[in-house]
Backbone as JSON, one array per atom type, in Angstrom:
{
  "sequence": "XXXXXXXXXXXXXXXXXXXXXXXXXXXXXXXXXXXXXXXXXXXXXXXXXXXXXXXXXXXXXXXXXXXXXXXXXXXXXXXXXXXXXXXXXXXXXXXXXXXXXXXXXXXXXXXXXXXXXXXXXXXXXXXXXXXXXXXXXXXXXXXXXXXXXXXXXXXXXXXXXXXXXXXXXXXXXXXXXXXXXXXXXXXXXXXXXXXXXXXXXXXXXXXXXXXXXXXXXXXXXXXXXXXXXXXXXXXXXXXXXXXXXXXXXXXXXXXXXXX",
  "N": [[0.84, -1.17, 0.0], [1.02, 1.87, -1.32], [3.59, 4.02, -0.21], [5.91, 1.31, 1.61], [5.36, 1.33, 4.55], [4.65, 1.05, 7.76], [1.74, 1.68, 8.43], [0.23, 4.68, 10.27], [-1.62, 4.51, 12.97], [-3.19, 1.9, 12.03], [-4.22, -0.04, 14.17], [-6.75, 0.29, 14.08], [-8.31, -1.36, 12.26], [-7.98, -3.92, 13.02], [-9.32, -6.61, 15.09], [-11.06, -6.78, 17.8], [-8.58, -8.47, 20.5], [-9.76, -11.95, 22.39], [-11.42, -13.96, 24.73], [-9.98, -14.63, 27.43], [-9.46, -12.54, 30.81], [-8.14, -10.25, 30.14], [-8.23, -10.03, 27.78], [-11.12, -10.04, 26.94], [-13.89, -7.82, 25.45], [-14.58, -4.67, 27.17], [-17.06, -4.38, 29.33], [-20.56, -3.38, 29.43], [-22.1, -2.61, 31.28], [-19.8, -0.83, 32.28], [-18.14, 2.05, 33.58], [-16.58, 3.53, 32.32], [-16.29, 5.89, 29.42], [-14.73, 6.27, 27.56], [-12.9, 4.03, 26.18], [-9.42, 2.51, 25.36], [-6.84, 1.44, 23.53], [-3.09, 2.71, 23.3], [-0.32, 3.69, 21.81], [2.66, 3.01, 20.7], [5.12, 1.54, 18.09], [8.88, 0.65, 16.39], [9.56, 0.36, 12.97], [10.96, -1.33, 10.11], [11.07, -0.5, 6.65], [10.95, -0.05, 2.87], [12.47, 3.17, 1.67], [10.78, 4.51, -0.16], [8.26, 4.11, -2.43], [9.21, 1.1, -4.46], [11.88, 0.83, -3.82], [14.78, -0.31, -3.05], [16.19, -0.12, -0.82], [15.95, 0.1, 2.75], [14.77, 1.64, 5.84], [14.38, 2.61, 8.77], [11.77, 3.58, 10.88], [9.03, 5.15, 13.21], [5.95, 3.96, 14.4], [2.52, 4.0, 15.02], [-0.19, 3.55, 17.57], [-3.46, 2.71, 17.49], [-6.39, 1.33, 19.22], [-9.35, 1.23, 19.26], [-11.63, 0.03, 22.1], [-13.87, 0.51, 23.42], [-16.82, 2.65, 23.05], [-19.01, 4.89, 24.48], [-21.54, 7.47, 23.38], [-23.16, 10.08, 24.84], [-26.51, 10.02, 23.82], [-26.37, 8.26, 22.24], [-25.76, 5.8, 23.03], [-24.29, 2.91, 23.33], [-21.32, 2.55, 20.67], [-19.56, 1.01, 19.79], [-17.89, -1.36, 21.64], [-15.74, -3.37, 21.47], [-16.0, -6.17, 21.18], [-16.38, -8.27, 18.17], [-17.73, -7.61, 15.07], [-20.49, -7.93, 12.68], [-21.01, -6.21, 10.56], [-18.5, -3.6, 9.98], [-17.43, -0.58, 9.79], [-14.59, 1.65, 9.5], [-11.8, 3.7, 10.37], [-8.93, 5.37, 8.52], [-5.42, 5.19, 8.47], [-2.34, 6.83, 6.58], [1.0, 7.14, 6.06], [3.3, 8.62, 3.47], [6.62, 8.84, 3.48], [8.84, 11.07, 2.17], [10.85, 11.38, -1.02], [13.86, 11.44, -2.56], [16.56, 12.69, -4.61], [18.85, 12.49, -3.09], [18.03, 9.87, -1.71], [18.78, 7.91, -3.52], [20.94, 8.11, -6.08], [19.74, 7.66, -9.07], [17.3, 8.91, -9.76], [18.1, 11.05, -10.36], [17.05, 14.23, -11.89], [14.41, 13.91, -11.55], [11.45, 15.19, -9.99], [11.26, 15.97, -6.18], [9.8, 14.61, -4.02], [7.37, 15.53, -1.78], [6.82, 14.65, 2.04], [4.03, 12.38, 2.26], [0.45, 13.17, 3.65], [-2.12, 10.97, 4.21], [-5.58, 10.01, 4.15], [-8.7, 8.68, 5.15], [-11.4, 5.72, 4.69], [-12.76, 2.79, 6.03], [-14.2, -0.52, 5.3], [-15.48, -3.44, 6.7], [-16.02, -6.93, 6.44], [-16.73, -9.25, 8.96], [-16.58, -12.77, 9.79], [-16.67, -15.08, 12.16], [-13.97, -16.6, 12.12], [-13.13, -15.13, 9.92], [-12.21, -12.41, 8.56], [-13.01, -9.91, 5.8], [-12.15, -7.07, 4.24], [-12.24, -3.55, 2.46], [-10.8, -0.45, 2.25], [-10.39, 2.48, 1.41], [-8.22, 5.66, 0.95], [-7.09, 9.13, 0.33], [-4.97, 11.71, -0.55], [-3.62, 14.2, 1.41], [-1.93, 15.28, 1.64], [1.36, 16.2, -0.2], [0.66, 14.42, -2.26], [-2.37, 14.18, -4.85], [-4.36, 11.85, -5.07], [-6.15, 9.03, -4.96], [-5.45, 6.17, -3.02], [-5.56, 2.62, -2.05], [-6.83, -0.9, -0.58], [-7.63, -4.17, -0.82], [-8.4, -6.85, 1.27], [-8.36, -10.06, 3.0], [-8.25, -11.21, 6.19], [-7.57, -14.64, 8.26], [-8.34, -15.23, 11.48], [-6.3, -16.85, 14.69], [-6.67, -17.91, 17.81], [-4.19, -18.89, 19.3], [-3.42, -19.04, 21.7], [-5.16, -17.94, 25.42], [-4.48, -15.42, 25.7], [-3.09, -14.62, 23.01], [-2.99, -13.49, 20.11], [-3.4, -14.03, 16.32], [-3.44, -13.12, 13.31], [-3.78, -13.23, 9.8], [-3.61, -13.29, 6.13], [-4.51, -12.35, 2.69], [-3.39, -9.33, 0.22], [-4.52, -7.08, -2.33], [-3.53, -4.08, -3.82], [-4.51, -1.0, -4.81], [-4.62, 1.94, -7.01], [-5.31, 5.45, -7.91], [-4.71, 7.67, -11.07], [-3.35, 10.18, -10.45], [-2.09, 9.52, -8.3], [-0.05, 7.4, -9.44], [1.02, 9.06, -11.2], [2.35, 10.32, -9.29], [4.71, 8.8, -8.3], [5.39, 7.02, -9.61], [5.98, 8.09, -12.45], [7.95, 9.05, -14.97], [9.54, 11.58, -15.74], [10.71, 13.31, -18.77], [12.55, 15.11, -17.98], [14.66, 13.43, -16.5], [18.16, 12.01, -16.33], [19.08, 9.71, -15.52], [16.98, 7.85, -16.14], [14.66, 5.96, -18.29], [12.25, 7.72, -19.8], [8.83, 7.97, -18.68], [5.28, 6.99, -18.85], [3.43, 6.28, -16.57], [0.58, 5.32, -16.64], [-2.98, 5.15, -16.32], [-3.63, 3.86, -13.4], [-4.9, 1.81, -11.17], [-4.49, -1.63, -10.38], [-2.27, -2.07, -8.08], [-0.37, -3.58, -6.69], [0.53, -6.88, -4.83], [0.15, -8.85, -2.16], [0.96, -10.25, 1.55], [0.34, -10.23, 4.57], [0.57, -10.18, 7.96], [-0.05, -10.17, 11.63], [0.46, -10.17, 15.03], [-0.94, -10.39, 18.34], [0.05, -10.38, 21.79], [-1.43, -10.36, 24.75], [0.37, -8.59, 27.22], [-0.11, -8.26, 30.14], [-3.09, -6.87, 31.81], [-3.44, -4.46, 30.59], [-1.6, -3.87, 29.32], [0.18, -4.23, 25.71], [1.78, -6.36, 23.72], [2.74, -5.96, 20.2], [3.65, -7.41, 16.85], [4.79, -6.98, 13.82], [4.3, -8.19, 10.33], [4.84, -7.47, 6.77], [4.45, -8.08, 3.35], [4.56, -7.19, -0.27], [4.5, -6.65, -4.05], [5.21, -4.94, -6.48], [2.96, -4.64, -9.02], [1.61, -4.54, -12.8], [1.58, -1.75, -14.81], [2.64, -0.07, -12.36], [4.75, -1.82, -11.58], [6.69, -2.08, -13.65], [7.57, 0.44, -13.93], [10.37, 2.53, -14.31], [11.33, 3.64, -12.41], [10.95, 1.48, -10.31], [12.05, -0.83, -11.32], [14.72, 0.06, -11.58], [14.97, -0.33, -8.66], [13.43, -2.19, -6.84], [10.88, -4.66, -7.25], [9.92, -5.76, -4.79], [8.49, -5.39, -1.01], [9.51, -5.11, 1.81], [8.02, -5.04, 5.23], [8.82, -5.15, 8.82], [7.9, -5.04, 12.04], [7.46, -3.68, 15.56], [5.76, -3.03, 18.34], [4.43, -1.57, 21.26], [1.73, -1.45, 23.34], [-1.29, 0.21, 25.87], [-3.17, -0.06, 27.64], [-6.29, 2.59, 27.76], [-8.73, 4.6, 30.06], [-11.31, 6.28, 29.97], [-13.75, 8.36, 31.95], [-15.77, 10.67, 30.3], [-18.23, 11.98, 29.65], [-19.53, 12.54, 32.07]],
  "CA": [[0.0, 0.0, 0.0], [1.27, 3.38, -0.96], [4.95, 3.52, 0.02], [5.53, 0.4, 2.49], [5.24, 1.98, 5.73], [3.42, 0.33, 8.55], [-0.16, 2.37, 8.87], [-0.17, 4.98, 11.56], [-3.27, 3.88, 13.37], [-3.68, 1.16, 11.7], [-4.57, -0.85, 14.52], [-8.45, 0.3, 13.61], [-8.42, -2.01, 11.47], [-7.39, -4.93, 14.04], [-9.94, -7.15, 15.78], [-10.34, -7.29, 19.49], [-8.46, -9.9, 21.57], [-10.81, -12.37, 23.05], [-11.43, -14.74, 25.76], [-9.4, -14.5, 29.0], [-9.96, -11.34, 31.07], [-6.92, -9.26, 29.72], [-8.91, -9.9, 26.38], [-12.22, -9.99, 26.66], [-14.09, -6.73, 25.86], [-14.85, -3.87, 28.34], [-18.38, -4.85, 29.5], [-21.7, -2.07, 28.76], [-21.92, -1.55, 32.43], [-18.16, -0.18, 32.62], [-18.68, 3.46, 33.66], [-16.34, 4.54, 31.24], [-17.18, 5.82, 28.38], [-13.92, 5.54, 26.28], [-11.48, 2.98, 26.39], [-8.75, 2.64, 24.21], [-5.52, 1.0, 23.91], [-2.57, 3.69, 22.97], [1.25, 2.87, 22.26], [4.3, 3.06, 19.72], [6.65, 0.72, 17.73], [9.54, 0.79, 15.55], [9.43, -0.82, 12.02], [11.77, -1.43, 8.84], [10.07, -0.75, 5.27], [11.47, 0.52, 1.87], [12.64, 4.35, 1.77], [9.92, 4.93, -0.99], [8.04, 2.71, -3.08], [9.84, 0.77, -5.5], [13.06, 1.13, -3.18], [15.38, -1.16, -2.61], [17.18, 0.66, 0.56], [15.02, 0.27, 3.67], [14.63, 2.75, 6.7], [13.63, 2.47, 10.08], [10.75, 4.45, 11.74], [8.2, 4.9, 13.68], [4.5, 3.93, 13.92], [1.54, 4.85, 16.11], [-0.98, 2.62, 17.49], [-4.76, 3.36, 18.63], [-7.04, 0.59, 18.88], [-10.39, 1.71, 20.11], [-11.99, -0.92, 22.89], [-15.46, 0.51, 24.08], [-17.05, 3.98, 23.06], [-20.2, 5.57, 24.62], [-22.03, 8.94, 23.16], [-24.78, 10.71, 25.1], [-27.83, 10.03, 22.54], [-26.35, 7.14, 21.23], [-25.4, 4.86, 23.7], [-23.11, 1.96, 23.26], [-21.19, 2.19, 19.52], [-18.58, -0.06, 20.22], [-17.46, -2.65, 22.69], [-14.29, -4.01, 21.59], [-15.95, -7.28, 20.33], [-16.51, -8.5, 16.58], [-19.02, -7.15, 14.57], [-20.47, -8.23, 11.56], [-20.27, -5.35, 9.97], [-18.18, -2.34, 10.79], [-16.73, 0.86, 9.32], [-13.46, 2.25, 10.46], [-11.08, 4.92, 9.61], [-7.77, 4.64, 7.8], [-4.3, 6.62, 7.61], [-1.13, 6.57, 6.54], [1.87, 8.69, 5.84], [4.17, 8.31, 3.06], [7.55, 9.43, 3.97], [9.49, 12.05, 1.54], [11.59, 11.07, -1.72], [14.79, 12.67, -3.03], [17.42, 12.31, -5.47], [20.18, 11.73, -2.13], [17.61, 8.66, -1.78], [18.6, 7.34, -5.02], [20.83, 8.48, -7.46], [18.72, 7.14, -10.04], [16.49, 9.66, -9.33], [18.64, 12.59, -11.07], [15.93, 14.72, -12.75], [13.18, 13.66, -10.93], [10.99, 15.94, -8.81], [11.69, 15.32, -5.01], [8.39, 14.17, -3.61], [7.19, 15.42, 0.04], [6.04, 13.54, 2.9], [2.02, 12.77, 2.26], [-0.84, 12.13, 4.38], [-3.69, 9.74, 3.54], [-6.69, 10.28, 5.28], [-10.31, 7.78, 4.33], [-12.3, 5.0, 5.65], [-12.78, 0.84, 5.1], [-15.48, -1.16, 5.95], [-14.82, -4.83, 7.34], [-17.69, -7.93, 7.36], [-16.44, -10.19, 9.96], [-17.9, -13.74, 9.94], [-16.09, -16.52, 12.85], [-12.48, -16.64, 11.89], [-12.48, -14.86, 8.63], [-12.45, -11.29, 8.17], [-12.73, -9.34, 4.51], [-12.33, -5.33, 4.33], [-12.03, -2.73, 2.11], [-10.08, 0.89, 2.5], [-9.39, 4.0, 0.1], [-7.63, 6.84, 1.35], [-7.37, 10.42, -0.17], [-3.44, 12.02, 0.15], [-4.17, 15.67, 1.66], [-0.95, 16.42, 1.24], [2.22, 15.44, -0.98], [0.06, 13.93, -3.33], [-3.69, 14.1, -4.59], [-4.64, 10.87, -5.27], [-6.6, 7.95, -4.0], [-5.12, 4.64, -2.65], [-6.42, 1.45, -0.94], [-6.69, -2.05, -1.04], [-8.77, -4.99, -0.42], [-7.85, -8.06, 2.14], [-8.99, -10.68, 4.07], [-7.42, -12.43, 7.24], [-8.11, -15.61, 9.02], [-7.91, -15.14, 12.9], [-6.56, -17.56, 15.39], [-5.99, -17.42, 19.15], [-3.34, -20.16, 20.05], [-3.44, -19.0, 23.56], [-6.23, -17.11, 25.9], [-3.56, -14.28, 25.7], [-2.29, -14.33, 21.92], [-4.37, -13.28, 18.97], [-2.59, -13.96, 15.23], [-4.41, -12.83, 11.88], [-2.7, -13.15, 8.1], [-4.08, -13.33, 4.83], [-3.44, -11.63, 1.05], [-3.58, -8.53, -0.09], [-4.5, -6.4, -3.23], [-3.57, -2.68, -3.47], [-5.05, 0.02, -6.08], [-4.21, 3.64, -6.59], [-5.3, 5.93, -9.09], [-3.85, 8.18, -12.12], [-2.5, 11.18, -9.44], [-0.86, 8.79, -7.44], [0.67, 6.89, -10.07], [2.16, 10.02, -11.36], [3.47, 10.97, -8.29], [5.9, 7.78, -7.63], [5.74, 6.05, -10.81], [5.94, 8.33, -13.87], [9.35, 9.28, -15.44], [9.5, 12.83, -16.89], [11.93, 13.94, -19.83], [14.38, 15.78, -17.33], [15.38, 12.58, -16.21], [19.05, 11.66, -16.56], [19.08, 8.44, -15.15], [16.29, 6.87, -16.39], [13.96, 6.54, -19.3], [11.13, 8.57, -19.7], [7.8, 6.62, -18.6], [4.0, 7.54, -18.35], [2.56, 4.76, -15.6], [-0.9, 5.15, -16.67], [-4.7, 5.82, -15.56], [-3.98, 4.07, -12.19], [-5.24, 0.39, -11.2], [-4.38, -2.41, -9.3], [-0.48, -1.58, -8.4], [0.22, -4.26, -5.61], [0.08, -8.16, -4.24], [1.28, -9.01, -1.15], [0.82, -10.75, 2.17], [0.43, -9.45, 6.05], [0.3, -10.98, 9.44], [0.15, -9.66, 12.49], [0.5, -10.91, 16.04], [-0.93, -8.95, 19.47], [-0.07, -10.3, 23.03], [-1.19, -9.43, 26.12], [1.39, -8.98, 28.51], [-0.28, -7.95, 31.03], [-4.41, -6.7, 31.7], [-3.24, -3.31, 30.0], [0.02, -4.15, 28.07], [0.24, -5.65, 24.82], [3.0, -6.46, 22.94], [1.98, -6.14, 19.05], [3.9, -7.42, 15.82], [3.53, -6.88, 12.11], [5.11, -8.24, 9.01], [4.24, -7.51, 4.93], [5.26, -8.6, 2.49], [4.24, -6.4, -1.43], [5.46, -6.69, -5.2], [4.1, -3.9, -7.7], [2.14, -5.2, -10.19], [1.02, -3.89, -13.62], [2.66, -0.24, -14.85], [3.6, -0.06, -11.12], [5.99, -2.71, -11.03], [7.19, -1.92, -14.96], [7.83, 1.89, -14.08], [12.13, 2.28, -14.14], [11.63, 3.65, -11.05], [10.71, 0.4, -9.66], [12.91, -1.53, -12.26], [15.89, 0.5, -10.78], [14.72, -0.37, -7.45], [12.55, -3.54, -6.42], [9.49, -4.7, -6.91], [9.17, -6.83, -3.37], [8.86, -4.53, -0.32], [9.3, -6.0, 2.73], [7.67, -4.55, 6.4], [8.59, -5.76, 9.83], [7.58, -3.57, 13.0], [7.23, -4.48, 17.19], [5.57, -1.86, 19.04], [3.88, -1.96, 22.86], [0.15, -0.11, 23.77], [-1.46, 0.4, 27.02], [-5.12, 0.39, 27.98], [-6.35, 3.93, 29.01], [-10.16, 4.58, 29.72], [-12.02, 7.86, 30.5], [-15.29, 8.44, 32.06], [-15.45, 11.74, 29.01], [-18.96, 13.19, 28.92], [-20.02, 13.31, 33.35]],
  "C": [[0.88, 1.23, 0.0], [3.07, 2.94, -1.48], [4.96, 2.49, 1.25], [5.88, 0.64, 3.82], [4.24, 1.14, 6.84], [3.11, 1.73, 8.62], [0.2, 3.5, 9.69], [-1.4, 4.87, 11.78], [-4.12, 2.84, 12.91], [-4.33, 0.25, 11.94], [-6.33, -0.56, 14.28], [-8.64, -0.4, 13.43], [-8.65, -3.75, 12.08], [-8.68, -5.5, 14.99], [-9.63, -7.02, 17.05], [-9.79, -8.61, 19.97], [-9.6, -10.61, 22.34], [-10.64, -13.43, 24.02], [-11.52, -14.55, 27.2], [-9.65, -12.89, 29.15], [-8.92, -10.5, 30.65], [-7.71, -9.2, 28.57], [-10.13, -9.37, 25.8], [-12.95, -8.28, 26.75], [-14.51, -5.92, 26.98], [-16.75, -4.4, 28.09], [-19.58, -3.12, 29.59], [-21.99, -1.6, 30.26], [-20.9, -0.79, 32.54], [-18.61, 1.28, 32.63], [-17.91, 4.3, 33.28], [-16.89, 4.71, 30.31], [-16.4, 5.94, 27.07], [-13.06, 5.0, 26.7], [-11.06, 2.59, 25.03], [-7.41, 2.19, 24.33], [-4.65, 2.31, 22.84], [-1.03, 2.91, 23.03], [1.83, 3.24, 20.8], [4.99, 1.82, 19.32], [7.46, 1.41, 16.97], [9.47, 0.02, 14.34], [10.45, -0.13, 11.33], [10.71, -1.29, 7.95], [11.31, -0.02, 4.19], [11.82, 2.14, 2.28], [11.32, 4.99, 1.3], [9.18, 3.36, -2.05], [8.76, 2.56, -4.49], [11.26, 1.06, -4.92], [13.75, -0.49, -3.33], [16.27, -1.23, -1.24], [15.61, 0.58, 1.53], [15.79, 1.14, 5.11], [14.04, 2.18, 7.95], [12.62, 3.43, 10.58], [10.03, 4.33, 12.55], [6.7, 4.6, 13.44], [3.58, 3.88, 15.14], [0.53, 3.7, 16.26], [-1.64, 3.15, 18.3], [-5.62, 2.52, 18.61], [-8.58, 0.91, 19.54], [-11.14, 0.54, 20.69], [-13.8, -0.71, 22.83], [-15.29, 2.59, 23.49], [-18.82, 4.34, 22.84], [-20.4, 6.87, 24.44], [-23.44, 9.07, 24.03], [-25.88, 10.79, 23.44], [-28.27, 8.64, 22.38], [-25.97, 5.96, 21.52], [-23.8, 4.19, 23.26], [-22.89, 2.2, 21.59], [-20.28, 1.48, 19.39], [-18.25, -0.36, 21.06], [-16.55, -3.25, 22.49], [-14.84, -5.57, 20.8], [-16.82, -7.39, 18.65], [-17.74, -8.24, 16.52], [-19.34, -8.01, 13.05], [-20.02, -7.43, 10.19], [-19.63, -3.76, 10.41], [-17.5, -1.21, 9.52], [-15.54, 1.61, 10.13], [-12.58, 2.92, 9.63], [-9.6, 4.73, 9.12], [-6.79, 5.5, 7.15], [-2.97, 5.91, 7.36], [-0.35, 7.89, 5.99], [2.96, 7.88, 5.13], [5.26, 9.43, 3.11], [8.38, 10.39, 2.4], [10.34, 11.21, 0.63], [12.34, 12.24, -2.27], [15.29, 12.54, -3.82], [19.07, 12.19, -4.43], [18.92, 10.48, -1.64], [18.05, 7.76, -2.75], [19.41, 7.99, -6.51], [20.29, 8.37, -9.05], [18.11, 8.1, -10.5], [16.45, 10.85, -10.0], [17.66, 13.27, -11.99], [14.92, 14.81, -12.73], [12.53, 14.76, -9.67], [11.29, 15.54, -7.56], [10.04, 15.17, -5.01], [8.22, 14.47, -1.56], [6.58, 14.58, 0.91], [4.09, 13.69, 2.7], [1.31, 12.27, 3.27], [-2.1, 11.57, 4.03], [-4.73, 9.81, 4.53], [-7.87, 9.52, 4.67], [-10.46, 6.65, 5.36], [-12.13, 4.08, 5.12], [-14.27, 0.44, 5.75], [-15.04, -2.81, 5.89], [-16.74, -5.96, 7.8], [-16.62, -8.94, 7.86], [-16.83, -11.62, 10.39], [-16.91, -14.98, 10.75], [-15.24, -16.05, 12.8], [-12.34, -15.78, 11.26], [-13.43, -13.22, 8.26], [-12.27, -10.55, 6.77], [-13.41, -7.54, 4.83], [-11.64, -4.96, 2.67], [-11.37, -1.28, 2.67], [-9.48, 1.74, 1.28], [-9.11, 5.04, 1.06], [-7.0, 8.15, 0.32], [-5.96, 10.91, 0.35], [-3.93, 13.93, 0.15], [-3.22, 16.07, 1.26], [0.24, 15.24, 0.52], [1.78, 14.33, -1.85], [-1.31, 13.92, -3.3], [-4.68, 13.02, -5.34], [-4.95, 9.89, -4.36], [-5.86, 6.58, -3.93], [-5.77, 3.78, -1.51], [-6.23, 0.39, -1.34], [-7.5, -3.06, -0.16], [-7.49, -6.25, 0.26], [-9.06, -9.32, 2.91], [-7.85, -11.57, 5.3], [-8.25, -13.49, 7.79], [-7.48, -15.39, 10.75], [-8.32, -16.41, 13.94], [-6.15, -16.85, 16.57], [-5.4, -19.21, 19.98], [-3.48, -20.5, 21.6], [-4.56, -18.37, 24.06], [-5.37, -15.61, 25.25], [-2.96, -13.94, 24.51], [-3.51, -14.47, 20.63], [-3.2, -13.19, 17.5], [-3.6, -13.83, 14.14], [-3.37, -12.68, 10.48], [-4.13, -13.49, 7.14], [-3.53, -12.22, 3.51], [-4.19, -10.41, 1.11], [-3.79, -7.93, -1.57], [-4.84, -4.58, -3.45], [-3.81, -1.94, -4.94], [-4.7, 1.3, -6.05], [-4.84, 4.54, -7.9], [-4.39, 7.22, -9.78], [-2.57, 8.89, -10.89], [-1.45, 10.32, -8.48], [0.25, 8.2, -8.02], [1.74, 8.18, -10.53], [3.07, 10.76, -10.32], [4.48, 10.17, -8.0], [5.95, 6.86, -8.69], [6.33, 6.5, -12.19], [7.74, 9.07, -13.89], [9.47, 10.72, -16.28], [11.18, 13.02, -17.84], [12.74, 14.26, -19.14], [14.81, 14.79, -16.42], [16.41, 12.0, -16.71], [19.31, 10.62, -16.46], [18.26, 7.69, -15.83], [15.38, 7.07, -17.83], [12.61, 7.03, -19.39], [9.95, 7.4, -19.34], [6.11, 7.46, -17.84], [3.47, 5.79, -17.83], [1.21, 4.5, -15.94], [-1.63, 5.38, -16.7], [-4.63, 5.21, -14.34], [-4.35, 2.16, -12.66], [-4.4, 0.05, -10.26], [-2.41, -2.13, -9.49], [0.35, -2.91, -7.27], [-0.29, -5.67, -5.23], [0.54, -8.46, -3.1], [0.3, -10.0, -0.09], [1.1, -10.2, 3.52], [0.04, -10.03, 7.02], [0.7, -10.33, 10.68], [-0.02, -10.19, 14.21], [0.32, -9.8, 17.61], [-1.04, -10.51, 20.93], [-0.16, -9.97, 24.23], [-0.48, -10.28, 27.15], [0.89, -9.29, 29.99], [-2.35, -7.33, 30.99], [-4.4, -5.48, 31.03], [-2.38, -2.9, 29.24], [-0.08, -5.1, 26.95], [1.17, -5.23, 23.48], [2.12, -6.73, 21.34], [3.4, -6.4, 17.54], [4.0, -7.65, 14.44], [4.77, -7.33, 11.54], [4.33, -8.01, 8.14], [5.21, -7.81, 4.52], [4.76, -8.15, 0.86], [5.11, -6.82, -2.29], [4.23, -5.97, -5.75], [4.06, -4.77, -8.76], [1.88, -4.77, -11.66], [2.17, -2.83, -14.28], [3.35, 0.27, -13.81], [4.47, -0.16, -10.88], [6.98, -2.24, -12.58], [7.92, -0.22, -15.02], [9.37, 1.77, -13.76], [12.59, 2.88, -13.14], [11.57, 2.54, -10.18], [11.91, -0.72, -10.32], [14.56, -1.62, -11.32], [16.53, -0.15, -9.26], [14.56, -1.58, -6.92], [11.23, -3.54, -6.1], [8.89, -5.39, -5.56], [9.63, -5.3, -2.77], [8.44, -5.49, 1.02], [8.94, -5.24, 4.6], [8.28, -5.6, 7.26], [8.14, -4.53, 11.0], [6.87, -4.45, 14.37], [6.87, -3.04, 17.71], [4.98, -2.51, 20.61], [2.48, -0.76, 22.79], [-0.09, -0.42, 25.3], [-2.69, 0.8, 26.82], [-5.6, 1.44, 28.74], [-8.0, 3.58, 28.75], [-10.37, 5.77, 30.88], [-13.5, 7.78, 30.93], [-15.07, 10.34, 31.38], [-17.02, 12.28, 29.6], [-19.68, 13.05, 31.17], [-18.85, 14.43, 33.43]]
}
């Protein structure tokens, strides 16, 4: 997706832990009225997409548990839904020509943010979502991609989910990280497209709780551009696999918000 960055906030996206009491959701009496797990890792990913040099950074994690509105009562509880709607960002990090001599001639590209929504039907084990996202800034183009995982829980305390991926983007995006203009020295000129499916890959992710408010969380991907994506001599140059890893930690806060 995008450039291969783990998500910030991606845990949205992320089923609740279930079972044992470290897991199981906050219950509708609880006289908070938000609870929320909060926390940080570090991950590896590409510099940019179509890299071959990877980077270290950071990534943000918010998983929302339980959330009551005056009106509107209970709108989440932390456990599976059938169907849900949830929100969906990311941030692709800045490209240069000291990323890449390759690059010589090429616009630099600034850091973007992605801002949009998914929607997720949930049925037993086996979850399938959707997500597009909108880049407010450093590019104005839509990206997203469709998935499904299968979720087990080996232990009361350990929750694991994987399955495949397919990522899409359209024209604006493509021209922002794919296309090749004339004042390129390095490379040969190249129009990427109208946009389409740009990505295949694979993602798994693993959350334990440490503790009734600690939980250790880690991600791998695994991407190859596809189509005019993978064919662009920026990618050529580069590599079409992109490979994520990333270990972060959260912590369960909860507010009584609207007495």
């Amino acid at each position: 997706m995008h450039r291969y960055v783990l998500a910030i906030l991606m845990a949205f996206a992320t089923p609740a832990l279930a079972a044992d009491p470290a897991q199981s959701p906050p219950a509708a009496e609880d006289p908070r009225d938000l609870i929320f797990d909060l926390g940080a890792g570090v991950g590896v990913a590409p510099k940019f997409p179509g890299s071959s040099k990877y980077t270290i950074s950071a990534f943000g994690i918010f998983d929302p548990q339980f959330i009551r509105l005056p009106f509107f009562g209970v709108l989440a509880d932390g456990s599976p839904s059938f169907l849900s709607v949830f929100p969906s960002f990311n941030i692709v990090g800045e490209r240069s020509v000291d990323d890449a001599g390759y690059l010589a001639g090429i616009a630099d590209r600034d850091v973007a943010v992605e801002v949009g929504a998914g929607v997720a039907i949930e049925y037993r084990m086996v979850r399938a979502f959707a997500e597009v996202r909108y880049g407010v800034t450093g590019h104005e183009g839509f990206v997203g991609e469709v998935g499904a995982d299968l979720t087990l829980n080996p232990t009361d305390r350990l929750e694991v989910s994987f399955g495949p991926r397919l990522g899409f983007a359209s024209e604006a995006y493509y021209e922002t990280y794919f296309d090749v203009p004339v004042t390129a020295t390095q490379l040969a000129a190249h129009d990427a497209g109208p946009g389409g499916f740009k990505d295949v890959g694979l993602e798994a992710e693993a959350i334990l709780a440490l503790t009734e408010k600690v939980r250790l969380h880690g991600r791998a991907s695994w991407r190859r551009l596809i189509g005019e994506a993978g064919d662009s001599p920026i990618v050529e140059a580069g590599s079409k696999n992109a490979f994520t890893l990333g270990l972060g930690l959260s912590y369960r806060f909860g507010f009584d918000v609207f007495d």
